[in-house]
N, C-alpha and C positions, 0 to 999 in steps of 0.2 A: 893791277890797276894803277894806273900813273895818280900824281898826289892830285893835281889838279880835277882829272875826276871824279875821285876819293871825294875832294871838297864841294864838289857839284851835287855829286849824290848825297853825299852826309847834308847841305841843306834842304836838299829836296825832302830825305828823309824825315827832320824835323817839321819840316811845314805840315807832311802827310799826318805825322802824329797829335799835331796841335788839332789837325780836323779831324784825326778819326777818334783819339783818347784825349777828349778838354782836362776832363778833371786828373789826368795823370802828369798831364806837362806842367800842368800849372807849378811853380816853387812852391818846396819848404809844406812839410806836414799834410802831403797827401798819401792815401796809404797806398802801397806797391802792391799790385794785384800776383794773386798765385799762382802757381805755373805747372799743370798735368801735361807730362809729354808721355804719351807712349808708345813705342816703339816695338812693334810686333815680327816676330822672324821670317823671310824666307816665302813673301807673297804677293803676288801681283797682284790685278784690277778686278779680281773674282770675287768683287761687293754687287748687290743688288743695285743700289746706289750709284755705278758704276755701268748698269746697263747689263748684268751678268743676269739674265734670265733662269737658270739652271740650281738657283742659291738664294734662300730669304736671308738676307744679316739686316734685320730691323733696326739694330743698336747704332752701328755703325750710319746703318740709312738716317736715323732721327741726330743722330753729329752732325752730321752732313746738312740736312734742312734745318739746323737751329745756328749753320757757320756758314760756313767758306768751304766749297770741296775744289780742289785744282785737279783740273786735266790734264794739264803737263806737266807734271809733278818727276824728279828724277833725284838719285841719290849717286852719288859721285864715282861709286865702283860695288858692283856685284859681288859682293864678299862682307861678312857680317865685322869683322874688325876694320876694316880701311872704312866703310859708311856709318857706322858709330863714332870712331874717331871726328871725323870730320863735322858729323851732327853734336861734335861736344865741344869743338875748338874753332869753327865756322871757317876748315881750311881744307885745301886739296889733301888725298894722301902723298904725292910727291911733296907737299909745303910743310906737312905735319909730321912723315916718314911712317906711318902705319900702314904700309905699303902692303900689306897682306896679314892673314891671320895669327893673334896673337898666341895663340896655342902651337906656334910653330916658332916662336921666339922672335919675329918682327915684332918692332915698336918703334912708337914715337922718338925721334933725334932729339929731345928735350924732357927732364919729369918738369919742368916748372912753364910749359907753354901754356898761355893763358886761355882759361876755357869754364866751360858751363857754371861748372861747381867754384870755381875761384872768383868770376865776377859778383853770383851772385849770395856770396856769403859773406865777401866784402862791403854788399849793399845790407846786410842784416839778414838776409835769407837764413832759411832751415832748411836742408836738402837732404832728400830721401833718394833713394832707389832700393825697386825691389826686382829681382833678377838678375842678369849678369852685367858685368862691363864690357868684358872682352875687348878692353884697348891695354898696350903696355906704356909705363907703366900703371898699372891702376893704381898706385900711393898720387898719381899726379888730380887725381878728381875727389877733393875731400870731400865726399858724402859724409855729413852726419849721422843719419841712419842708411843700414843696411838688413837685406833679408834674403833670403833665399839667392845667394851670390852663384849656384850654380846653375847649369843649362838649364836643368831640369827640364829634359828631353823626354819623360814620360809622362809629363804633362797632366799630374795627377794632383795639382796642387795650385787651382786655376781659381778654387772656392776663397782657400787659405791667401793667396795674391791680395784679392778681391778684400778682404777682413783685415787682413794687415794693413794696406791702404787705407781702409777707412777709420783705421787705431792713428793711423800716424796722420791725416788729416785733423780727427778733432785734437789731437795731442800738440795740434801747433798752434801756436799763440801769436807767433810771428809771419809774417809773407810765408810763405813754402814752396819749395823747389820737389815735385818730387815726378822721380823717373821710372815707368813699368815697363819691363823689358818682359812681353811675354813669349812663352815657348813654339806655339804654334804659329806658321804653320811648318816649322822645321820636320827634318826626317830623325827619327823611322815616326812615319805616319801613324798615327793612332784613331780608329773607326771610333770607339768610343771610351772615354775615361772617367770615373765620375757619376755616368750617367749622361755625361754630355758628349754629343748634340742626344736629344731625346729619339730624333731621327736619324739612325742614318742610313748613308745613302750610299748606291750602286752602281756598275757600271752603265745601266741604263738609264740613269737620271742624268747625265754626263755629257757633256760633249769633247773630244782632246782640244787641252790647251792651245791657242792661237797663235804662237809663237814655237807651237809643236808640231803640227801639220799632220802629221803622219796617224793615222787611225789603226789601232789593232784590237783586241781583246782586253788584252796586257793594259796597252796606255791608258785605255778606260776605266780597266778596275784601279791603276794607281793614283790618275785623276778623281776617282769617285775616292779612295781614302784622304785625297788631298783633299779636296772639298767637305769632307766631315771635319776637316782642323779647322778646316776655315768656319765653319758652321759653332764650333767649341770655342773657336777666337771670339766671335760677335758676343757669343754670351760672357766670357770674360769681360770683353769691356762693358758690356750694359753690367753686370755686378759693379766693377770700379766708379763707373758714370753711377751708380744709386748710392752705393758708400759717400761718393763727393755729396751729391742732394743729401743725403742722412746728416751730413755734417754740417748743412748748414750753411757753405763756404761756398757754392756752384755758383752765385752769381758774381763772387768775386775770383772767378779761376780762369786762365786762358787756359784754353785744351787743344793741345795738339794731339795727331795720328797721322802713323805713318809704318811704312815697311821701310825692316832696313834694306833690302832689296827683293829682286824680283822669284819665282819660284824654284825649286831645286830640280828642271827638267832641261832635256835637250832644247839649248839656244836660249838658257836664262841664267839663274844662278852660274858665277865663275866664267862669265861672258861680257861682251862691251854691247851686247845686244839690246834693244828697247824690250825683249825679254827679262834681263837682268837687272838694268837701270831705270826703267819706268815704274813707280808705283805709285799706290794710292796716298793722296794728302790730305787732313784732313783738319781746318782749323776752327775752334766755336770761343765765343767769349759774351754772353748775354750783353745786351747793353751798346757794344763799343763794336762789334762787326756784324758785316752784312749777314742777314740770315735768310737761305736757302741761294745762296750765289752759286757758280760757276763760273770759276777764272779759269783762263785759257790761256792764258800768258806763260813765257816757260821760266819756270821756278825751279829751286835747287835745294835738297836737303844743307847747303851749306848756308841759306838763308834764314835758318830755324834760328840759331846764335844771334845774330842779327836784329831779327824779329823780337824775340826774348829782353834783349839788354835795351831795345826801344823802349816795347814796352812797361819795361821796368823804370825807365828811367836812368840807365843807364849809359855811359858816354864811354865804348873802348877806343883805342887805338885804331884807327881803320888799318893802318898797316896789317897788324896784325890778323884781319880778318879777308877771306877770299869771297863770303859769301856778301848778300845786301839784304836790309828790313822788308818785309814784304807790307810794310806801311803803305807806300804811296801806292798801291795796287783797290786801295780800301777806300781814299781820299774822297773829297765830291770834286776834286780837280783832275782832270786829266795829267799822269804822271809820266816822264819817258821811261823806259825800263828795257831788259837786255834784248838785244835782236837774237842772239846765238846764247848756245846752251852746252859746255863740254861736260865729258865724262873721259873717266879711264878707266884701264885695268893692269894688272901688274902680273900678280899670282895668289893663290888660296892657300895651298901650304907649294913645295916647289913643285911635284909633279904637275902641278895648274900651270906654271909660267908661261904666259903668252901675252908679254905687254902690248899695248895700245892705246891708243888715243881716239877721241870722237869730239866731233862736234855740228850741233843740229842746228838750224834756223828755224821759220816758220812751216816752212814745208821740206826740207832737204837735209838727210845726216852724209857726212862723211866719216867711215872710218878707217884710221891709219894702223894697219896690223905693220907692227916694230922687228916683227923678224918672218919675211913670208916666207923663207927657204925653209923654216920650221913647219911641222906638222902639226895642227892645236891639239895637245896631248885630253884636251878638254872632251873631244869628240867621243875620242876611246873612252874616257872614262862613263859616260853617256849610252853609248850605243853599243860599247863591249861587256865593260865588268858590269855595269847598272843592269845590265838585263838579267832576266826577262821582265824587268818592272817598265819598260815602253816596247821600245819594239828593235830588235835585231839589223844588222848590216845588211843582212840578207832579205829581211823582211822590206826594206826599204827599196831593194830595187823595184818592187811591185807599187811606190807611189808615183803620182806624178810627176812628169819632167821637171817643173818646178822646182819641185819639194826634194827631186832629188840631185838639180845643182846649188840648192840652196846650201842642202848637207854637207854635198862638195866642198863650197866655201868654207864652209863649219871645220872640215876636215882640215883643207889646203887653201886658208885666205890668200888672198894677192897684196898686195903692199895698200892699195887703196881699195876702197869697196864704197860705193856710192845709192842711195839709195830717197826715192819718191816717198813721205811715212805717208803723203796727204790721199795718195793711191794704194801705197803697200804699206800701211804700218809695221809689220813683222816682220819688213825686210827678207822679201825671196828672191827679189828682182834684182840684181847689181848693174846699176849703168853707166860705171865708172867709165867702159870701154862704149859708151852711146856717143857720139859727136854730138847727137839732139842736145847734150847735157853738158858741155863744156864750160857753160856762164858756171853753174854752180860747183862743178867740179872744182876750177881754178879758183874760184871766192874762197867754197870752204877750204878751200890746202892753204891758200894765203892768210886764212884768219887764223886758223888752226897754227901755223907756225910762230904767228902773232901771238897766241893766247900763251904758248908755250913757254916763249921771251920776258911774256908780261908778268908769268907766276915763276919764274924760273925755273922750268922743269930740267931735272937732272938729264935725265934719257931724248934729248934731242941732241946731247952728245950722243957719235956712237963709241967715241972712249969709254963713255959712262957705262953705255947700255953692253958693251961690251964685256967689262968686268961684273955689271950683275949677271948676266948672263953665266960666268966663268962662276960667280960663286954661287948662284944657284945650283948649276950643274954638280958642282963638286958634292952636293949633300947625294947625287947620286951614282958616286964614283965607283965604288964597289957593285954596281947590280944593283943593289936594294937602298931603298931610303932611308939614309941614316938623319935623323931630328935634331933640328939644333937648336941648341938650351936659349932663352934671355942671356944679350950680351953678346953671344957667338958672329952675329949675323955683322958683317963689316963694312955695308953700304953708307950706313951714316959719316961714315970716314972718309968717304969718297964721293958720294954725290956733288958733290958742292965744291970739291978743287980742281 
């Protein structure tokens, strides 16, 4: 973002807040409101709340009607370390270099890059998380408390989250930062744990996910365990959401939710797909925001940071920040706000690598697949080894034409891929090669090029993209994939000369 609009929106942004938080802007001895973000695994728009008929999550529905729920809500890259990062430092994963998952020794180019836990401890915050971090380094996010730092992928410990949180809400005396990083709805899918969901549910309660297409037996039963996490998520957060009330603190807390991205199925998770990048947003604050909205405007998990050090009161560096306050979206003034919305994608650990680039407007995505002579190894992983938990290669000749040049794509992208969401959300359609579609075709590759220039992305060289490619590859020189440690990885050495 050039300084001068930096400075356009940074006062836009203060005006918005003067109207929507009087008593926060005001100087000198007003108290900083406390801050619930959390951040749930590996799930799309499969809320009631959301229009998903097939699912009660009442918890989640009563956020939503006492806040703000966004429709256009996205998170910067499909992968659980590059969209935390950037929900902690309000930057792309090319700006922050958490370019893919930290369990594969990717990390941030910086420990001292300014972020959640550093602004706001400096403002007197007490900051908690409970769950994982999963960005490197993690010494760069000084949470004061901590608890349950692993995946905890069996999901057996949703009550103990829920109890913890509500020890370490009354135990703060000061503003509080605190972060829930829950489990579900991550794999291996759990029908029930706990006792929770009380119900669960089937392959005939189900419909396959809409970014899936393809219908079998199989997709159904896996979708129908998905859907029990999601059923076990909502009760998590309504426990967290009554620990907040118990304490006494709920009317001075902003509450955020959100997915760090979209589900673990063909054409979502480890994709640049509105599969992978679309999720639910969810913001409440008694008193200071709208209750029962629906914004449509297109917003960015990289705007959470933003939002936060607003309304705390906080003044960062805009440099330093990619994303913007979602203040003036709240205002009683009419505010301007972004027309286009990018994402990317890089890799998950290296057998994922299929970088790219996206970028959406009101109606229209483009996405730029970075190496089409590749084959997206994403597919296989999906339609090969993952089965029989959706449905087979073979199984797939039997869908629609559609559905089965859609796969193709999946398979064998082309360099550009173009795409109607306002007719095809899910993108099956590509009309990159449609002449009807030339105006947006040529905008988004212009803007897209633009935006690339404007954040500096490494990979619009193809010098650049060329040696990560080279050193990606090498982890699988032998045949088999050999892991490389924190440290190993060499791109931060090279992006940027």
């Amino acid at each position: 973002m050039s300084g001068t609009r930096r400075q356009f929106m940074k006062s836009v942004m203060g005006t918005a807040l003067a109207l929507v938080f009087p008593r926060l802007s005001d100087a000198g001895g007003q108290k900083r409101p406390n801050i619930l973000l959390m951040v749930a695994e590996d799930h799309g728009r499969q809320l009631s709340c959301y229009g998903d008929t097939h699912i009660a999550t009442p918890n989640l529905d009563a956020l939503a009607q006492s806040g703000v729920r966004f429709e256009n809500s996205y998170v910067t890259q499909a992968g659980c370390s590059p969209s935390r990062a950037s929900i902690l430092t309000g930057q792309y994963p090319h700006t922050n270099g958490q370019i893919g998952l930290a369990t594969h020794g990717l990390r941030m180019y910086k420990d001292e890059v300014p972020n959640l836990t550093t602004y706001l401890k400096t403002a007197g915050y007490r900051t908690g998380i409970i769950g994982k971090i999963h960005v490197n380094p993690e010494s760069a996010f000084a949470f004061d408390f901590k608890a349950f730092p692993k995946s905890n992928f069996d999901k057996r410990s949703v009550k103990k989250f829920a109890r913890t949180a509500g020890e370490f809400f009354r135990a703060s005396s000061s503003p509080f930062l605190m972060w829930i990083s829950f489990p579900d709805a991550h794999r291996p899918f759990h029908d029930q744990q706990e006792g929770i969901p009380a119900r669960v549910m089937g392959p005939d309660d189900v419909e396959t996910l809409p970014m899936v297409g393809v219908t079998t037996q199989q997709t159904l039963q896996t979708t129908a365990h998905y859907y029990n996490c999601m059923q076990r998520l909502d009760v998590a957060v309504g426990m967290v959401l009554q620990e907040l009330t118990d304490s006494g603190k709920a009317d001075d807390t902003l509450v955020i939710y959100l997915s760090d991205h979209g589900p673990d199925f063909p054409r979502g998770k480890k994709t640049i797909r509105e599969g992978g990048s679309r999720v639910p947003m969810i913001m409440s604050f008694k008193g200071h925001l709208p209750q029962g909205k629906v914004e449509t405007r297109l917003v960015s998990s990289l705007d959470i940071l933003p939002t936060i050090l607003e309304v705390a009161g906080i003044k960062p560096r805009q440099s330093d920040l990619d994303g913007r306050s979602l203040m003036p979206l709240f205002g009683n003034r009419p505010a301007p706000w972004r027309e286009y919305l990018y994402t990317e994608y890089a890799l998950h650990w290296p057998e994922t690598y299929y970088p790219g680039r996206a970028v959406r407007d009101g109606r229209f995505k483009l996405v730029h697949n970075l190496l089409p002579a590749r084959e997206n190894p994403v597919y296989d992983i999906y339609l090969v080894r993952q089965t029989p938990e959706t449905f087979t290669p073979e199984e797939l000749k039997d869908a629609p034409e559609h559905l089965r040049k859609a796969y193709e794509i999946f398979r064998h992208p082309p360099e550009f891929e173009l795409y109607d969401l306002q007719n095809d959300p899910w993108e099956f359609h590509n009309l990159a090669e449609d002449s009807r579609y030339a105006e947006p075709l040529a905008r988004l590759k212009k803007r897209l090029a633009e935006w690339q220039e404007e954040t500096n992305d490494p990979l619009r060289y193809k010098r650049v993209l060329d040696k990560l490619t080279a050193e990606n590859d090498s982890t699988m020189a032998t045949g088999k994939y050999v892991k490389k440690k924190l440290g190993e990885w060499k791109y931060p050495e090279y992006f940027f000369k």
